[in-house]
C-alpha positions in Angstrom: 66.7 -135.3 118.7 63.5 -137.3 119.1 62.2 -139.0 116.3 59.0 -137.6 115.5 60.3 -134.4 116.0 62.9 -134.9 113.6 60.4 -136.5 111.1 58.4 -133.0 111.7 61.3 -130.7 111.1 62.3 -133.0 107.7 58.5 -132.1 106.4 58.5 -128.7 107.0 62.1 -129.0 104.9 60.4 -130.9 102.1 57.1 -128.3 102.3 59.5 -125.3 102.1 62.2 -126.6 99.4 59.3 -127.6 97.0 57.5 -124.3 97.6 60.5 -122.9 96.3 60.9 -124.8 93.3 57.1 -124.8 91.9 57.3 -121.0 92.8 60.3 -120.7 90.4 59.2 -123.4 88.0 55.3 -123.9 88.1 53.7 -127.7 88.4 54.7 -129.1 85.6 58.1 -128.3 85.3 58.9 -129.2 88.7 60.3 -132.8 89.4 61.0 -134.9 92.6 64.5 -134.8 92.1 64.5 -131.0 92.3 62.7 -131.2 95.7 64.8 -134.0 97.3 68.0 -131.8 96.1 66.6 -128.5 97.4 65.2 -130.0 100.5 68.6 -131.9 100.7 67.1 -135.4 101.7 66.7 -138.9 100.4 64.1 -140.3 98.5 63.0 -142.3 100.9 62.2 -140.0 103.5 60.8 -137.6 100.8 58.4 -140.2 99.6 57.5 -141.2 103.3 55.7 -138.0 103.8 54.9 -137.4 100.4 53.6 -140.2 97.8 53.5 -138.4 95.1 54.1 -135.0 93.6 50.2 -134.3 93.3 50.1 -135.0 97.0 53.4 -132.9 97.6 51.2 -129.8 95.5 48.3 -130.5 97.6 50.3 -130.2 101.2 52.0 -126.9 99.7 48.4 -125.2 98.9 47.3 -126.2 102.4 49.8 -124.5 103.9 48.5 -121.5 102.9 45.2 -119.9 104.7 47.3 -120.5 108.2 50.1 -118.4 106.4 47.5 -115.6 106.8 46.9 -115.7 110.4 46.5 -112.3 112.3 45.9 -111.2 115.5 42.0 -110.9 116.5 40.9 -107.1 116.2 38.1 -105.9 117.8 37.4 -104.4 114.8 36.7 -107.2 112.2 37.5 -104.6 109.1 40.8 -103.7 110.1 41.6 -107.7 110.8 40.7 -108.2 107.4 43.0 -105.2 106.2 45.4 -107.0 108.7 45.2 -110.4 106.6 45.8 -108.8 103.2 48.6 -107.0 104.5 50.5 -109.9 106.6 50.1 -112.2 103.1 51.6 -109.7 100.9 54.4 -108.8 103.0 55.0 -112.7 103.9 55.1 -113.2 99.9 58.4 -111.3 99.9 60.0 -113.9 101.6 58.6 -116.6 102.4 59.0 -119.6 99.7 56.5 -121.6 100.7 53.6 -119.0 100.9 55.2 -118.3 97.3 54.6 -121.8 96.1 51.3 -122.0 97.3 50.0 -119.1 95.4 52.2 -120.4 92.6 49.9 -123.4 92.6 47.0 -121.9 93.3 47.0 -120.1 89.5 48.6 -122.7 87.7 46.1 -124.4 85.2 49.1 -126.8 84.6 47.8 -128.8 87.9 46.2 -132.2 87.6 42.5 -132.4 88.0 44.1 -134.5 91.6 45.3 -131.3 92.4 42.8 -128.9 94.0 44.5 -125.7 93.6 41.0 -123.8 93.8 41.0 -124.6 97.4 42.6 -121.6 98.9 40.2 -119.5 96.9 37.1 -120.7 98.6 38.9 -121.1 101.9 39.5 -117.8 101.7 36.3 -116.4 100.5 34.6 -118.8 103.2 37.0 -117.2 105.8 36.4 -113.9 104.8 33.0 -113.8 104.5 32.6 -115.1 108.1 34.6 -112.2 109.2 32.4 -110.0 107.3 29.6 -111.3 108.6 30.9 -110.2 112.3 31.3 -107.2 111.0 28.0 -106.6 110.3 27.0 -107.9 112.9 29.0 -105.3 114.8 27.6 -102.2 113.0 30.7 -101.8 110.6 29.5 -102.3 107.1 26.9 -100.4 105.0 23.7 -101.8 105.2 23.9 -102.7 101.2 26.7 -104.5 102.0 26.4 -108.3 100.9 29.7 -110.2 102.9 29.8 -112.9 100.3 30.4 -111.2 97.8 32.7 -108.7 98.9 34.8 -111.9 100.2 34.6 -112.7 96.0 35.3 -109.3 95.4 39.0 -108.9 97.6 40.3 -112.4 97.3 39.4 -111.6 93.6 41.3 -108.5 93.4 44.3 -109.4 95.6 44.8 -112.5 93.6 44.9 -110.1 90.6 47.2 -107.3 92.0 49.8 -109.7 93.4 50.1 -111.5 89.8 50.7 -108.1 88.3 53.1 -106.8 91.2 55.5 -110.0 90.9 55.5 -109.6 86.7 55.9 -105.9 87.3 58.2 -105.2 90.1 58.9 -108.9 91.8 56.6 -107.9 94.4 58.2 -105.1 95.9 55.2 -102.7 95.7 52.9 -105.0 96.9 52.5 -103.0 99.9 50.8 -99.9 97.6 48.7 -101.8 96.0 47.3 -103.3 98.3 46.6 -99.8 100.2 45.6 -98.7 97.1 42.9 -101.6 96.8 41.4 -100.5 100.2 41.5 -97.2 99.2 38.9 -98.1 96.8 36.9 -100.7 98.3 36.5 -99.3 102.0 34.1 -96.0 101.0 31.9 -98.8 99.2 31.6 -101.0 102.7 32.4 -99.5 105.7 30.2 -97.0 107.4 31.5 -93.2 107.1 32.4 -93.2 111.2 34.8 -96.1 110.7 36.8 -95.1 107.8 39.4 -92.3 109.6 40.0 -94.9 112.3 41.4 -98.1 109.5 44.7 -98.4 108.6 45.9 -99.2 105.4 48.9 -97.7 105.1 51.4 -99.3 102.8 53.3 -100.3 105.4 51.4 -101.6 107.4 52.0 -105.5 106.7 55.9 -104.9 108.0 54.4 -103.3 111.0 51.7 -106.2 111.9 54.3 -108.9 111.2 56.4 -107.4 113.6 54.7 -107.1 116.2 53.7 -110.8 115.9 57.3 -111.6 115.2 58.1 -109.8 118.5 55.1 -111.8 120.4 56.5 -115.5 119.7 60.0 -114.5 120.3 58.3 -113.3 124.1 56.3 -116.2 124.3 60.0 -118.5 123.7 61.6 -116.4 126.1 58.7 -116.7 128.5 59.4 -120.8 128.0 62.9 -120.8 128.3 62.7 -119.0 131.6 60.0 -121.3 132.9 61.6 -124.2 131.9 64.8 -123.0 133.6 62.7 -122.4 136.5 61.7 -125.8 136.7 65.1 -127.8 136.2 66.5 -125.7 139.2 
């Protein structure tokens, strides 16, 4: 295996072992020794990528707006339904989105630490797509994109904390529809509403269909590269 590869691969092992471990313990009970031994390298090459285990924190809350990622939707409303959706079933499973959001409500961080990143990143992000939205026709004309971007990364913060004390997450899915029950009326224009989607479900069936897309997209390369060699 090349070496830089390899030196990716053993990052993305680090990122995902110490998601894991400041999802199960918080900030300040984590150690490095519970990374390295979770991540199952040396302390050398843990420290080559990572310095520190403020910078380690810091990597692990970056990680998370592209955890988000959606496919575009012509209609910017139901991409936005599309992000909560995707996040929420992704928390189920995957331990470093789970770290990040960890991190990203634990006051236990250092003031090195910016664990209010992925709440403006998000509200930024959102608001942009709102804006589109207006721009499209989609929203009521009170509508102010800012803070409605404030108001959902608000409330989904809230309703994931209370899911995973509840129920470990597993309704997540409902309570999320349930939020856009509530909100959508207040921002969308009537002709829109019958047309979004925000079934419970509907997370599992997004993240499937991406799921399906890179595995077509590997395929595609495998047979190209094949192509090639012979």
């Amino acid at each position: 295996m090349p070496r830089q590869e390899r030196a990716i691969r053993t990052r993305r092992a680090i990122l995902e072992a110490a998601g894991a471990v400041f999802d199960e313990r918080g900030y300040a009970s984590t150690t490095i020794a519970m990374v390295m031994e979770r991540a199952a390298v040396t302390k050398g090459a843990l420290y080559f990528h990572f310095p520190s285990k403020e910078s380690l924190a810091q990597a692990v809350l970056d990680e998370q707006l592209p955890l988000g990622a959606v496919p575009p939707q012509p209609c910017k409303l139901q991409e936005i339904i599309d992000i909560t959706f995707v996040f929420g079933q992704r928390l189920l499973s995957n331990s470093l989105l789970k770290g990040s959001v960890r991190l990203a409500v634990d006051q236990s961080a250092p003031p090195g630490v910016d664990h209010t990143g992925p709440f403006r990143q998000w509200s930024d992000r959102l608001t942009e797509m709102l804006q589109q939205a207006q721009n499209q026709g989609e929203l009521l004309p009170t509508v102010d994109p800012r803070d409605t971007a404030d108001l959902v990364v608000g409330a989904f913060a809230g309703i994931q904390i209370m899911s995973r004390a509840l129920h470990g997450r597993e309704d997540l899915g409902r309570r999320i529809s349930s939020l856009w029950t509530h909100i959508l009326p207040a921002v969308a224009v009537p002709g829109l509403l019958l047309g979004l989607d925000s079934r419970p479900d509907r997370g599992a069936r997004v993240l499937a269909s991406i799921d399906a897309a890179a595995d077509a997209s590997a395929t595609d390369a495998v047979v190209e590269l094949v192509g090639v060699e012979s």
